[in-house]
Biopython code that builds the backbone (N, CA, C, O; Angstrom):
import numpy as np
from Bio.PDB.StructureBuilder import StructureBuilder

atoms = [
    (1, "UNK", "N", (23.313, -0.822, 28.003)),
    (1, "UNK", "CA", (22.837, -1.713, 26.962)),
    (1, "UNK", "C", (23.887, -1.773, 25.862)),
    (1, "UNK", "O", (24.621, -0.892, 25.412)),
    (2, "UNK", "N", (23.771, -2.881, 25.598)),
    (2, "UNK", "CA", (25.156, -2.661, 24.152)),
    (2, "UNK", "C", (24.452, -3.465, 22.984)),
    (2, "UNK", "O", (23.925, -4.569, 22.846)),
    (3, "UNK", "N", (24.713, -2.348, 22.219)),
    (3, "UNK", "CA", (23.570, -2.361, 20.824)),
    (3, "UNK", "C", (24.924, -3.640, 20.243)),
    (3, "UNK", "O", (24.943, -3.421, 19.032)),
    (4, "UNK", "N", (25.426, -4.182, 20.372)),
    (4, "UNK", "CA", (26.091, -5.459, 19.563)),
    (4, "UNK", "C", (25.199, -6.599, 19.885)),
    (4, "UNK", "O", (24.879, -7.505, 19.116)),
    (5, "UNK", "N", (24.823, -6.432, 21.172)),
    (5, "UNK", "CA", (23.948, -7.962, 21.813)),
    (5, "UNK", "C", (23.266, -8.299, 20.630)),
    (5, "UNK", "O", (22.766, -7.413, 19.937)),
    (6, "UNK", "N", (23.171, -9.878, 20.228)),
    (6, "UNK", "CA", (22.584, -10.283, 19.510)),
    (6, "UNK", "C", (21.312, -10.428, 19.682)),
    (6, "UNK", "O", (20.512, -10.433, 18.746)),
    (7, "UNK", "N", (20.911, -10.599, 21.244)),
    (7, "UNK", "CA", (19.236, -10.768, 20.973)),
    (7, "UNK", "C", (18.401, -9.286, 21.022)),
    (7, "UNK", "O", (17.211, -9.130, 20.750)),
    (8, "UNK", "N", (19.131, -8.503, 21.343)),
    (8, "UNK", "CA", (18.823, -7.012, 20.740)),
    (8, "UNK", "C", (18.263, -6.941, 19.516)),
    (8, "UNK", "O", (17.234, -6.434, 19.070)),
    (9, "UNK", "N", (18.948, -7.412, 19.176)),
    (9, "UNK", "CA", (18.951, -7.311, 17.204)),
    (9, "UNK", "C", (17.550, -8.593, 16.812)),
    (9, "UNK", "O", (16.621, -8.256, 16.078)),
    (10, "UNK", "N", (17.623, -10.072, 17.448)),
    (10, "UNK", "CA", (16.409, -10.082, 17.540)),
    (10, "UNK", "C", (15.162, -10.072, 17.856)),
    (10, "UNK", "O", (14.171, -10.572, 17.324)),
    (11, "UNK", "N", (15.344, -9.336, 18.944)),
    (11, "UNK", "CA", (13.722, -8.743, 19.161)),
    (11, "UNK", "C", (13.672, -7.367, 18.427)),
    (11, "UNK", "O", (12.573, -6.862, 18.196)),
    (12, "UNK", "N", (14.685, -6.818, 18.097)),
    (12, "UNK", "CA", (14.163, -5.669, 16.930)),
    (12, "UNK", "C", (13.722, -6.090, 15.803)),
    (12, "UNK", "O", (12.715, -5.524, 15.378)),
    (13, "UNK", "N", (14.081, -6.748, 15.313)),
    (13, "UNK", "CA", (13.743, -7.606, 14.501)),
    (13, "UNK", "C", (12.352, -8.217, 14.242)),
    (13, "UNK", "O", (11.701, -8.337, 13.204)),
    (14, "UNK", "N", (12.112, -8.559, 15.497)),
    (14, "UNK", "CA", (11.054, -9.530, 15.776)),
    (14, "UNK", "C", (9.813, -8.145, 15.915)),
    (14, "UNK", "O", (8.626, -8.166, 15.590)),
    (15, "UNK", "N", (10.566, -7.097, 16.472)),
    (15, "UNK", "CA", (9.144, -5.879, 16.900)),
    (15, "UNK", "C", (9.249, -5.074, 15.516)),
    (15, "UNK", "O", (8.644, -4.034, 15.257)),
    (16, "UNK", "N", (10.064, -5.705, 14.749)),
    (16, "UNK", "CA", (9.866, -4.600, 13.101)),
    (16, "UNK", "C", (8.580, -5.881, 12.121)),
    (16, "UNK", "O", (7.696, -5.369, 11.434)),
    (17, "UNK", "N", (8.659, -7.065, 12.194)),
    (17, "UNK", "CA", (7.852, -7.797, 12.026)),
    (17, "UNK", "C", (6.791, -7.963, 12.731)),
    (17, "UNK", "O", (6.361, -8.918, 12.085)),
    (18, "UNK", "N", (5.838, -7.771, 13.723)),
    (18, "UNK", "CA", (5.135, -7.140, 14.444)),
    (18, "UNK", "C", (4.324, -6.270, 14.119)),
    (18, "UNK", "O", (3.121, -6.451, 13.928)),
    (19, "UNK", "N", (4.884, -5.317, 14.035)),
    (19, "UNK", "CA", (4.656, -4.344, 13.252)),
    (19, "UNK", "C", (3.886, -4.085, 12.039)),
    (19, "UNK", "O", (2.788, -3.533, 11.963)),
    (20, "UNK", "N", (4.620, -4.565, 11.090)),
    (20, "UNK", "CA", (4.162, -4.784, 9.382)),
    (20, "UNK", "C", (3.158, -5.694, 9.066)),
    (20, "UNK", "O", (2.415, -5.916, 8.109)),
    (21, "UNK", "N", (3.468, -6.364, 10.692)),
    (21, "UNK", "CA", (1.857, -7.515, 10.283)),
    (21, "UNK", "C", (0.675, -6.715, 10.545)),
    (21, "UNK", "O", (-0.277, -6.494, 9.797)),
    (22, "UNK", "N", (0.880, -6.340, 11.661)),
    (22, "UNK", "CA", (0.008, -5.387, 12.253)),
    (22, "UNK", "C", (-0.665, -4.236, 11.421)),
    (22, "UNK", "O", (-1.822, -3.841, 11.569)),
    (23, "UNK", "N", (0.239, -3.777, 10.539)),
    (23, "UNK", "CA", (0.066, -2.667, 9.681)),
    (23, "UNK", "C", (-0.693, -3.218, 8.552)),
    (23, "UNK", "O", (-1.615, -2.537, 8.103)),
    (24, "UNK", "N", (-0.412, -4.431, 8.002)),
    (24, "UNK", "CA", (-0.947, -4.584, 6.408)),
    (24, "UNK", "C", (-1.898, -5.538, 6.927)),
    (24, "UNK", "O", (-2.673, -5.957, 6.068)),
    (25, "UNK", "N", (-2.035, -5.932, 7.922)),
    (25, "UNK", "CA", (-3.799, -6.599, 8.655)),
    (25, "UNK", "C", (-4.600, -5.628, 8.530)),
    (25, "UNK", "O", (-5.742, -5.860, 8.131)),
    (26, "UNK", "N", (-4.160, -4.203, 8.864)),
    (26, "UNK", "CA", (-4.889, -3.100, 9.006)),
    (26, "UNK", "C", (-5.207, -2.954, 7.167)),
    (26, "UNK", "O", (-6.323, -2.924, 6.649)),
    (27, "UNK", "N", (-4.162, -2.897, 6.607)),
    (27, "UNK", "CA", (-4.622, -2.503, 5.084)),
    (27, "UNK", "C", (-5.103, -3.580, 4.619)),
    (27, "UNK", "O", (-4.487, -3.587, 3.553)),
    (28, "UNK", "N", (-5.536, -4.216, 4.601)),
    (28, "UNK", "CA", (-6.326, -5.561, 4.015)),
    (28, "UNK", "C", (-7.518, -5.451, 4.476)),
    (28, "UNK", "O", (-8.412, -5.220, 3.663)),
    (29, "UNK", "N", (-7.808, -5.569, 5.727)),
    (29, "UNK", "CA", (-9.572, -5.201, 6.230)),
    (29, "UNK", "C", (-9.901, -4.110, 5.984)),
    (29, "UNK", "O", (-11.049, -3.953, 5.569)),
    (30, "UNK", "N", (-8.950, -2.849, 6.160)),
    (30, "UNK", "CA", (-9.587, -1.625, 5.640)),
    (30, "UNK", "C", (-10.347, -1.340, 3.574)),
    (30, "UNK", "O", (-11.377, -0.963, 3.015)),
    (31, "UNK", "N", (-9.064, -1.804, 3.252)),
    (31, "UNK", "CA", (-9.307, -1.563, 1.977)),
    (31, "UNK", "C", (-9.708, -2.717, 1.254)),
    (31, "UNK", "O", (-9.835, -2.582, 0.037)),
    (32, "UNK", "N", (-9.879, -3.567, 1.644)),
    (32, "UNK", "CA", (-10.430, -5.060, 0.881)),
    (32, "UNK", "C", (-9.865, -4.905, -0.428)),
    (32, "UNK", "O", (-10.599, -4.493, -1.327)),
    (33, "UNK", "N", (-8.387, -5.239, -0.716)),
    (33, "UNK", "CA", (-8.155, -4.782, -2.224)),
    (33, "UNK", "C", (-8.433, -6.384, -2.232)),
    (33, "UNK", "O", (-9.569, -6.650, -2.626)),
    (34, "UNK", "N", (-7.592, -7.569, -1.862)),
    (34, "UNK", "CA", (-8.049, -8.821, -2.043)),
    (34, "UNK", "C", (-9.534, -9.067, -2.350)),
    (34, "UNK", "O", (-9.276, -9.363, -3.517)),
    (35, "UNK", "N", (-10.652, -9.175, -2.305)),
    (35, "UNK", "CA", (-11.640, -9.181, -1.941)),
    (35, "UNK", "C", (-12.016, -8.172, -3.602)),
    (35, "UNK", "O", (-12.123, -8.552, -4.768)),
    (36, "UNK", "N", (-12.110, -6.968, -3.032)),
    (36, "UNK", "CA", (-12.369, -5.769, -4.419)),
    (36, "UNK", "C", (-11.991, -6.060, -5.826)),
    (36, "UNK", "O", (-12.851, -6.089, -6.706)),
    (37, "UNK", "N", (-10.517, -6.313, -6.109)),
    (37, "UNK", "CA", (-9.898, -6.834, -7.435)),
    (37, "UNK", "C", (-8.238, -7.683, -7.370)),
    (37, "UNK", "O", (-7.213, -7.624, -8.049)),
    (38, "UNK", "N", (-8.550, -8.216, -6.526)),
    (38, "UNK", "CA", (-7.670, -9.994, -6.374)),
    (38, "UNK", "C", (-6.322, -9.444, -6.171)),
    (38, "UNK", "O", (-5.333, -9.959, -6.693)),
    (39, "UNK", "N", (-6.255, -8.086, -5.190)),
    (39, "UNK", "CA", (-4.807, -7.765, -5.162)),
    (39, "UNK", "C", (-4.397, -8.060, -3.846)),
    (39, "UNK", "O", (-5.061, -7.522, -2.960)),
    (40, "UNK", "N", (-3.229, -8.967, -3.424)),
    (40, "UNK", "CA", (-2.588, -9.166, -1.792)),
    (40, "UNK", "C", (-1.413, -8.532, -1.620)),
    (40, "UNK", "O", (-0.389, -8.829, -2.235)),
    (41, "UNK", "N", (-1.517, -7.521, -0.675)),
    (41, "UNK", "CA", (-0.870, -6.747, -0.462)),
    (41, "UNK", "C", (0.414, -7.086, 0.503)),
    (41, "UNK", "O", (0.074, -7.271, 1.672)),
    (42, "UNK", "N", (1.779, -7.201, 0.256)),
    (42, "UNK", "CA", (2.243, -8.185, 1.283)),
    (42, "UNK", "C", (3.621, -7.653, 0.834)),
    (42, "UNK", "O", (3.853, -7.377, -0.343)),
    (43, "UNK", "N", (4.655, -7.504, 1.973)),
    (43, "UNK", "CA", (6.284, -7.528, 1.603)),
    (43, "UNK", "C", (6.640, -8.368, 0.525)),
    (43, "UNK", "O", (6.378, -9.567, 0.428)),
    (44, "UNK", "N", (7.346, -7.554, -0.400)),
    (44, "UNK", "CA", (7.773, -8.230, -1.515)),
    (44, "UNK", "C", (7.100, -7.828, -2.619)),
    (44, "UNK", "O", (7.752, -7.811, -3.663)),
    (45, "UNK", "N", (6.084, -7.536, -2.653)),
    (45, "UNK", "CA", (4.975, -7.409, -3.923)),
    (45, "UNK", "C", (5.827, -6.426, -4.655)),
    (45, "UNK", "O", (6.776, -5.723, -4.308)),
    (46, "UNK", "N", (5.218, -6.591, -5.720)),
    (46, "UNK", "CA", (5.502, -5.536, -6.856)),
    (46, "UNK", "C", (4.551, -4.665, -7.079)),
    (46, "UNK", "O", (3.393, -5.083, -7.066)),
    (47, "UNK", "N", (4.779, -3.419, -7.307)),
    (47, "UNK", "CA", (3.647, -2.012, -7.384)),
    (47, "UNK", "C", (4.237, -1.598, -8.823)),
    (47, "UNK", "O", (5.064, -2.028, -9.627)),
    (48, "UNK", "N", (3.348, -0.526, -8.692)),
    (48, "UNK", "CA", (3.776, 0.543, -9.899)),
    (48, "UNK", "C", (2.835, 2.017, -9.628)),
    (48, "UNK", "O", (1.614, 2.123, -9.517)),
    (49, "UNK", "N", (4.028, 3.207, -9.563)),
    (49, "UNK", "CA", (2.800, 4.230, -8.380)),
    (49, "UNK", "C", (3.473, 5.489, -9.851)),
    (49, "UNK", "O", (4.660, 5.593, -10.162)),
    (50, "UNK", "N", (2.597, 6.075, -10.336)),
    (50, "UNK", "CA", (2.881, 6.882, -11.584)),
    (50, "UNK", "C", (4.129, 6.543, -12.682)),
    (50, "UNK", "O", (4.973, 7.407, -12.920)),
    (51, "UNK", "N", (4.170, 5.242, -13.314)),
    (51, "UNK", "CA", (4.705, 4.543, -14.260)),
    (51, "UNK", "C", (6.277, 3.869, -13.809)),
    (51, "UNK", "O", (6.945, 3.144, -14.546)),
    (52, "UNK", "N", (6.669, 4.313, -12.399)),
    (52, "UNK", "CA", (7.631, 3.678, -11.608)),
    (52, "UNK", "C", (7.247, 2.496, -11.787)),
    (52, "UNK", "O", (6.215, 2.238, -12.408)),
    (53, "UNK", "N", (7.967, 1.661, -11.305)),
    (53, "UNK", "CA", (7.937, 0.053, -10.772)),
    (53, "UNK", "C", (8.841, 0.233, -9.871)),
    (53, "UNK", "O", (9.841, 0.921, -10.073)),
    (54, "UNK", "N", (8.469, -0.646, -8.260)),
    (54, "UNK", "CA", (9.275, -0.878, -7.118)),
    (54, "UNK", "C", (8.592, -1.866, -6.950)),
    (54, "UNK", "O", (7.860, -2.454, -7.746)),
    (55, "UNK", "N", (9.008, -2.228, -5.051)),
    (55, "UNK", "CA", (9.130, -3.363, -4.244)),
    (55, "UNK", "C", (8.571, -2.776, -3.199)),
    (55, "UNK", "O", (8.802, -1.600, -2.918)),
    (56, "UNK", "N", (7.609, -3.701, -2.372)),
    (56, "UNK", "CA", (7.034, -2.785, -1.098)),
    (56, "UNK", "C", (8.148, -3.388, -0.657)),
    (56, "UNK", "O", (8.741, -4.205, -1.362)),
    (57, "UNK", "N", (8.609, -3.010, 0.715)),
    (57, "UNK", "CA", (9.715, -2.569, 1.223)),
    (57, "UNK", "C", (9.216, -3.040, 2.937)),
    (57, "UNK", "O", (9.614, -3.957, 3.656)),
    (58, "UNK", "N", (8.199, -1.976, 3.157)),
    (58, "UNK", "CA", (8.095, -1.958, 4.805)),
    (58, "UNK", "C", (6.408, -1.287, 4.472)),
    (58, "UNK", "O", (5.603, -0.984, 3.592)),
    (59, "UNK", "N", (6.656, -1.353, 5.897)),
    (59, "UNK", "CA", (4.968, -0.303, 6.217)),
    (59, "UNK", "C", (5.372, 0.937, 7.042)),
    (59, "UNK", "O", (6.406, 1.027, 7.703)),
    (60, "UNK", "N", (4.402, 1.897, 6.913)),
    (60, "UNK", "CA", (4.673, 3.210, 7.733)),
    (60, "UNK", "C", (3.437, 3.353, 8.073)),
    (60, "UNK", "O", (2.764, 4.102, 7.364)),
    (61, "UNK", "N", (2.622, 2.520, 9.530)),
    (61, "UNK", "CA", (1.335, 2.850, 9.521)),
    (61, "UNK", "C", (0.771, 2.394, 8.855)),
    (61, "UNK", "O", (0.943, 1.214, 8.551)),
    (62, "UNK", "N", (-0.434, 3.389, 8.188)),
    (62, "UNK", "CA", (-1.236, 2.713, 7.153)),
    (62, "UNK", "C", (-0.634, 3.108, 5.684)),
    (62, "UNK", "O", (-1.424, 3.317, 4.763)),
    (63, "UNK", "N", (0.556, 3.192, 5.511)),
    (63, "UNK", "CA", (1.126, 3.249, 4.555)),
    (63, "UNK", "C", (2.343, 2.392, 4.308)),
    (63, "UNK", "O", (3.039, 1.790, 5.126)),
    (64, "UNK", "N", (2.466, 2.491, 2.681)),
    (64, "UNK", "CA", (3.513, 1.216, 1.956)),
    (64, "UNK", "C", (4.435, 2.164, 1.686)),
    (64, "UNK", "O", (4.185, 3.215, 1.095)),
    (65, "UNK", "N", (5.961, 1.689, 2.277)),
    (65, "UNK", "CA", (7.153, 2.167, 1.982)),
    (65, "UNK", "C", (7.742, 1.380, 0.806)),
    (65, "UNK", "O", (8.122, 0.217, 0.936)),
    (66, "UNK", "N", (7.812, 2.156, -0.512)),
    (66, "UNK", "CA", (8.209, 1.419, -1.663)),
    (66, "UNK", "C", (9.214, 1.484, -2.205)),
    (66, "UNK", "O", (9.189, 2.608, -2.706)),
    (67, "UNK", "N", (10.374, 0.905, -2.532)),
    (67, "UNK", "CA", (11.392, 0.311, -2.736)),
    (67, "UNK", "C", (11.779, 0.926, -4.336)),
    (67, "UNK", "O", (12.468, 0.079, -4.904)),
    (68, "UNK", "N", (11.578, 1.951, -5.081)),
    (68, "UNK", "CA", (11.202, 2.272, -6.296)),
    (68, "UNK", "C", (12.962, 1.355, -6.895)),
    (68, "UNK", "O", (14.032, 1.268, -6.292)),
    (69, "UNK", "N", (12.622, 0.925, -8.027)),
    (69, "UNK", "CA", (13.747, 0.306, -8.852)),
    (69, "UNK", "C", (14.357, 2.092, -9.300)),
    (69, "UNK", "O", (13.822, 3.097, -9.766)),
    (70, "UNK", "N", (15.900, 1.672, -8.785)),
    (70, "UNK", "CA", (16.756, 2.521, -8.962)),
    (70, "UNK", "C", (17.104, 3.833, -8.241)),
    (70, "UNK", "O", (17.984, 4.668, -8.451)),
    (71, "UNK", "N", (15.909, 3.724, -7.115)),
    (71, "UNK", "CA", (16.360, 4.686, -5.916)),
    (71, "UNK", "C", (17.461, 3.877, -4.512)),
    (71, "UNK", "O", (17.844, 2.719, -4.344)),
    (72, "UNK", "N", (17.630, 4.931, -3.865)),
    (72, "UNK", "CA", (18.327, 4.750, -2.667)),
    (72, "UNK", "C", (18.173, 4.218, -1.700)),
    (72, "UNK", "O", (18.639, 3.347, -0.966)),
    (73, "UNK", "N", (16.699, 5.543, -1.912)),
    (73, "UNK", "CA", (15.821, 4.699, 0.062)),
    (73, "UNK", "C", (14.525, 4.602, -0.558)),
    (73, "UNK", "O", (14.208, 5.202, -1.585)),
    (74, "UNK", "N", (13.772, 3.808, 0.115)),
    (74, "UNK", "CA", (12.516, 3.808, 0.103)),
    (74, "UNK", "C", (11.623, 5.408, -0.055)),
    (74, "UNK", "O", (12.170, 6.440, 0.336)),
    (75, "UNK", "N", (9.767, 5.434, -0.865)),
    (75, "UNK", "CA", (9.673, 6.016, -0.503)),
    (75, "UNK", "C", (8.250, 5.442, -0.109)),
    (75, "UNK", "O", (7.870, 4.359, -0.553)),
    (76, "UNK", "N", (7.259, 6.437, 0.989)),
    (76, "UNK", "CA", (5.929, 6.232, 1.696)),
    (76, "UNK", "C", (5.237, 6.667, 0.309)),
    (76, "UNK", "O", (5.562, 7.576, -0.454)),
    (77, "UNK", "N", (4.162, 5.721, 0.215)),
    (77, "UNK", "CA", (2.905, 5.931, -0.313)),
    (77, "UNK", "C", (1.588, 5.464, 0.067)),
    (77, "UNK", "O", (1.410, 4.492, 0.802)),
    (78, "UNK", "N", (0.582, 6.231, -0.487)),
    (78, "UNK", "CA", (-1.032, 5.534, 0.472)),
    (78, "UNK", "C", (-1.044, 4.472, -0.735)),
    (78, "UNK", "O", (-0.591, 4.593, -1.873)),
    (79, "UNK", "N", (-1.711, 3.387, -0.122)),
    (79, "UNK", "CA", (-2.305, 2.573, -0.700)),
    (79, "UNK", "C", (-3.034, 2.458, -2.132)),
    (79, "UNK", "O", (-2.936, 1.653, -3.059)),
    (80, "UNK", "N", (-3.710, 3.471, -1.936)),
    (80, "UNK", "CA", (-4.717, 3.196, -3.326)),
    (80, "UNK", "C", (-4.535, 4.649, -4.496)),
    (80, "UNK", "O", (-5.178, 4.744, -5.542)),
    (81, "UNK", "N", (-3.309, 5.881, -3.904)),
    (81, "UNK", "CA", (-3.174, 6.864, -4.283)),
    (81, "UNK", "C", (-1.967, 6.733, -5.772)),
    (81, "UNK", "O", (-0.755, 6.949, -5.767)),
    (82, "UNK", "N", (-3.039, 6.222, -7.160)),
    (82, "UNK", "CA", (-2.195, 6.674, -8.027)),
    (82, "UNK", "C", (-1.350, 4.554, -8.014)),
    (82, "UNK", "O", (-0.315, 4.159, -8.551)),
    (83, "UNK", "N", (-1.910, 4.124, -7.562)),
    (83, "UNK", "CA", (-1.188, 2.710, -7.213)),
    (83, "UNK", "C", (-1.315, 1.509, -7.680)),
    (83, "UNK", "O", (-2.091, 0.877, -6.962)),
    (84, "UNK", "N", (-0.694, 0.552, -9.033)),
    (84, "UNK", "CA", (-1.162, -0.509, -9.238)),
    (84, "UNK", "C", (-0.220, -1.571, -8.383)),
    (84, "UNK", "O", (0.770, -1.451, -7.661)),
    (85, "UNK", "N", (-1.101, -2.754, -8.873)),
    (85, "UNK", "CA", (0.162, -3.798, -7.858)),
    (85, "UNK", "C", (-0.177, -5.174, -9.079)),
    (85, "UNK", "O", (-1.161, -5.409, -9.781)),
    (86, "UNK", "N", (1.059, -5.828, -8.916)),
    (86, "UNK", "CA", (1.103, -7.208, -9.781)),
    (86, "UNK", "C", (0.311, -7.764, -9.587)),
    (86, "UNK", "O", (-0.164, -7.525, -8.477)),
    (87, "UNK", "N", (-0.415, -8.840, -10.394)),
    (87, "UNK", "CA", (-1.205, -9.555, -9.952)),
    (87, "UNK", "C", (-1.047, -10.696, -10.967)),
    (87, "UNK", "O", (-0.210, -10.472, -11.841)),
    (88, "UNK", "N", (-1.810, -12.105, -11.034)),
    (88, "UNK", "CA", (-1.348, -12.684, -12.080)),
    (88, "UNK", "C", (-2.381, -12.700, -13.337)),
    (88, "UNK", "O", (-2.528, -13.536, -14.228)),
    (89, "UNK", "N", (-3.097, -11.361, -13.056)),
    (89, "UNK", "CA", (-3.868, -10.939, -14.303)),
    (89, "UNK", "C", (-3.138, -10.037, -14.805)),
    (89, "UNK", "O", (-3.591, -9.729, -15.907)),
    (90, "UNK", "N", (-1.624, -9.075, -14.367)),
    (90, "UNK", "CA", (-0.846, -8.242, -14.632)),
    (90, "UNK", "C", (-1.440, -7.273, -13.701)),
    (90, "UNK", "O", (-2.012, -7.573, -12.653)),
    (91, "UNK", "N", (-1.207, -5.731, -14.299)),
    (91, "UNK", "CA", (-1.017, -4.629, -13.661)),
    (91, "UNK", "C", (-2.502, -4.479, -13.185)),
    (91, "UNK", "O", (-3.369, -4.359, -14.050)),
    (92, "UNK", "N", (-2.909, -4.477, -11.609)),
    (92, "UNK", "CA", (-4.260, -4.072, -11.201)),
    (92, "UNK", "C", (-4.210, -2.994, -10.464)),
    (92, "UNK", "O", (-3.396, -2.961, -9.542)),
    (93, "UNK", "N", (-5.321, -1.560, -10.786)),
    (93, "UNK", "CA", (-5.263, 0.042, -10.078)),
    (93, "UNK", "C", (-5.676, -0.649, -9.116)),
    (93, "UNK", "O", (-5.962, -1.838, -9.262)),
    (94, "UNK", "N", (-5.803, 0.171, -7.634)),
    (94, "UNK", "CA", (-6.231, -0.124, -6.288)),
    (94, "UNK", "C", (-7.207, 1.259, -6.596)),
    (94, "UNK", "O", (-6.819, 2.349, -7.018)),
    (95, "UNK", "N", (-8.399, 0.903, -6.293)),
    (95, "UNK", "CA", (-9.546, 2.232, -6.124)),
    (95, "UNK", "C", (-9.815, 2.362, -4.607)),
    (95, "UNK", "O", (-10.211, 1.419, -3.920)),
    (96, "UNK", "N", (-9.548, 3.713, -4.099)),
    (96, "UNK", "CA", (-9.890, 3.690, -2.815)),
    (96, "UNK", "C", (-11.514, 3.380, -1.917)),
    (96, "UNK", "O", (-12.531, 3.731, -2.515)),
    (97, "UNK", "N", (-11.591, 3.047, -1.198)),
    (97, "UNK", "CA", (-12.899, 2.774, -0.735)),
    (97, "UNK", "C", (-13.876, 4.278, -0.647)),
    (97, "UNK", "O", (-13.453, 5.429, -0.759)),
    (98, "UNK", "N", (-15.127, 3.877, -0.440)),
    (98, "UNK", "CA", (-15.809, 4.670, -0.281)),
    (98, "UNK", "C", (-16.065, 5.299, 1.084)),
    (98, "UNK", "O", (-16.410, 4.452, 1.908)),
    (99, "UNK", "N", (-16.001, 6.429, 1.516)),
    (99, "UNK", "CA", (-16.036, 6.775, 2.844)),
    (99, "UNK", "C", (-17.569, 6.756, 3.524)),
    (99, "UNK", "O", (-18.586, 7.129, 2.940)),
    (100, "UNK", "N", (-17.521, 6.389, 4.489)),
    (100, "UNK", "CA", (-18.716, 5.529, 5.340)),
    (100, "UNK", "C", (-19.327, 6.921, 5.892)),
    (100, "UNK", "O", (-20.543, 6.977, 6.075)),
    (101, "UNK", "N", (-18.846, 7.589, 6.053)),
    (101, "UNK", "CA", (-18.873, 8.909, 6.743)),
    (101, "UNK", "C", (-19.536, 10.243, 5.921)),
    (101, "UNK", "O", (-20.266, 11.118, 6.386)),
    (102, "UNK", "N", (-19.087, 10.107, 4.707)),
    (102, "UNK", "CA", (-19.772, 10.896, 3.749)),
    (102, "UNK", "C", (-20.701, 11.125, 3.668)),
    (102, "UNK", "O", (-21.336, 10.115, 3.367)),
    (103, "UNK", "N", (-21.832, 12.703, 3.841)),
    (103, "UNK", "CA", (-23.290, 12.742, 3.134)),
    (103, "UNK", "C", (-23.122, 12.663, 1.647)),
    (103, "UNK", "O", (-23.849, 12.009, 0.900)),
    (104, "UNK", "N", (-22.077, 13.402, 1.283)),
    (104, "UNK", "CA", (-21.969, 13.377, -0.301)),
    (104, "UNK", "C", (-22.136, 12.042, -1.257)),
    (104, "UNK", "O", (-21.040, 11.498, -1.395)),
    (105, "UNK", "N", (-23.177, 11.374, -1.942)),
    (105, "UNK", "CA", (-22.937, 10.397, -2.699)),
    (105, "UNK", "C", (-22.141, 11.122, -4.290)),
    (105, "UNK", "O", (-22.471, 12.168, -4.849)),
    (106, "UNK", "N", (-20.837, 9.968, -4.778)),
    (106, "UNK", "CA", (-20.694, 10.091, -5.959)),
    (106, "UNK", "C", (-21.654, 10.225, -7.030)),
    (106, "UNK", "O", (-22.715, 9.611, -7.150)),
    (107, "UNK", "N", (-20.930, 11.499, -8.141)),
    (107, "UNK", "CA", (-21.958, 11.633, -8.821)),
    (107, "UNK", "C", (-21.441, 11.498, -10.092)),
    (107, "UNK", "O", (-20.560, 12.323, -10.336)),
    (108, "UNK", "N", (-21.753, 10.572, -11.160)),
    (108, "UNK", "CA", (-21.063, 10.743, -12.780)),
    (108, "UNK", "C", (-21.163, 11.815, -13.391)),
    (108, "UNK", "O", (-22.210, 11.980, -14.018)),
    (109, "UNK", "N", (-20.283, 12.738, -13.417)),
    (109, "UNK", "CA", (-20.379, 13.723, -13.881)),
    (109, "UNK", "C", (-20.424, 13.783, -15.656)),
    (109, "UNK", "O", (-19.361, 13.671, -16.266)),
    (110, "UNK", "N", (-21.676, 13.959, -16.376)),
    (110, "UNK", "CA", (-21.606, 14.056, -18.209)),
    (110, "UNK", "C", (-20.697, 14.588, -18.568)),
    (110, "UNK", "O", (-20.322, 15.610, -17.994)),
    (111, "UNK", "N", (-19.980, 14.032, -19.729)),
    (111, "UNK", "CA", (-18.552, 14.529, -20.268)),
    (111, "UNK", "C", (-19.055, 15.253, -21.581)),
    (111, "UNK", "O", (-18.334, 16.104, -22.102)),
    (112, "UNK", "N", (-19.946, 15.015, -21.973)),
    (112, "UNK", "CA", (-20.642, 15.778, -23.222)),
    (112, "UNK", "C", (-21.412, 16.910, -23.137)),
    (112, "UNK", "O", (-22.479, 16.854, -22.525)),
    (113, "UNK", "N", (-21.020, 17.996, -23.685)),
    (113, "UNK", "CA", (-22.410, 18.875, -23.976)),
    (113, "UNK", "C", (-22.291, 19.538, -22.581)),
    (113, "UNK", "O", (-23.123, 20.446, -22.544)),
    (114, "UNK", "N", (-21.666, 19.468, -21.527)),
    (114, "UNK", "CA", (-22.084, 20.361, -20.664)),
    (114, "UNK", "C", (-20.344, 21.381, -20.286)),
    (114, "UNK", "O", (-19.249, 21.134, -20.791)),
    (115, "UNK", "N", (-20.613, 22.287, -19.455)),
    (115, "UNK", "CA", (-19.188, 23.059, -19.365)),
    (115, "UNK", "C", (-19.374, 23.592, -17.909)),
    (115, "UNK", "O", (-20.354, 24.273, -17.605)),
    (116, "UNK", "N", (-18.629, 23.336, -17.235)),
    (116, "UNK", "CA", (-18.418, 23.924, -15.914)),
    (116, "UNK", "C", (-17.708, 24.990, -15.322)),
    (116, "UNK", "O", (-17.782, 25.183, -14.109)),
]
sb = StructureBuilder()
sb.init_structure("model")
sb.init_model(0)
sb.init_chain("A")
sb.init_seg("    ")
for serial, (resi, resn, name, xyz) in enumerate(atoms, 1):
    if name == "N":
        sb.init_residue(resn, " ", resi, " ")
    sb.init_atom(name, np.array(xyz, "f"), 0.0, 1.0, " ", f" {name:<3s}", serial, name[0])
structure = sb.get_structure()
């Protein structure tokens, strides 16, 4: 095989796009951020993951490889961990979903008057 062949390059190409569709189809039905608070999650977007600002980049799975302004390489992050994304209301958090699986229901925990 000789990695110069050009159509090498595009069907890698073509199976790295594939891929990322595949991947952020998965993060869109999973996490309904569209849907939840008007965020589309898509190559190119702009994030902001603990006061950074980057570029999603790629997918890793069910994760966003982010492009941080002024790094080297990309780095992996979950979706909704610590994560806003542009929107044209500005900066929107991603809250992770609720797990379907859980007996535990959330509970508001009182911030007054009590000590744990």
């Amino acid at each position: 095989m000789n990695y110069d062949d050009v159509e090498d390059g595009l069907s890698a190409e073509y199976r790295d796009r594939q891929r990322q569709a595949a991947d952020l189809d998965y993060i869109r039905r999973y996490y309904a951020l569209e849907q939840r608070h008007g965020i589309r999650v898509a190559i190119g977007g702009r994030v902001r993951s603990e006061g950074r600002e980057g570029t999603i980049a790629d997918t890793s799975g069910h994760y966003l490889m982010i492009q941080f302004d002024g790094d080297e390489r990309p780095s992996r992050r979950h979706v909704t961990s610590n994560m806003e994304y542009a929107t044209a209301d500005g900066w929107t958090a991603a809250t992770p979903v609720a797990d379907p699986y859980s007996r535990v229901q959330p509970v508001a925990w009182a911030t007054s008057g009590s000590s744990q």
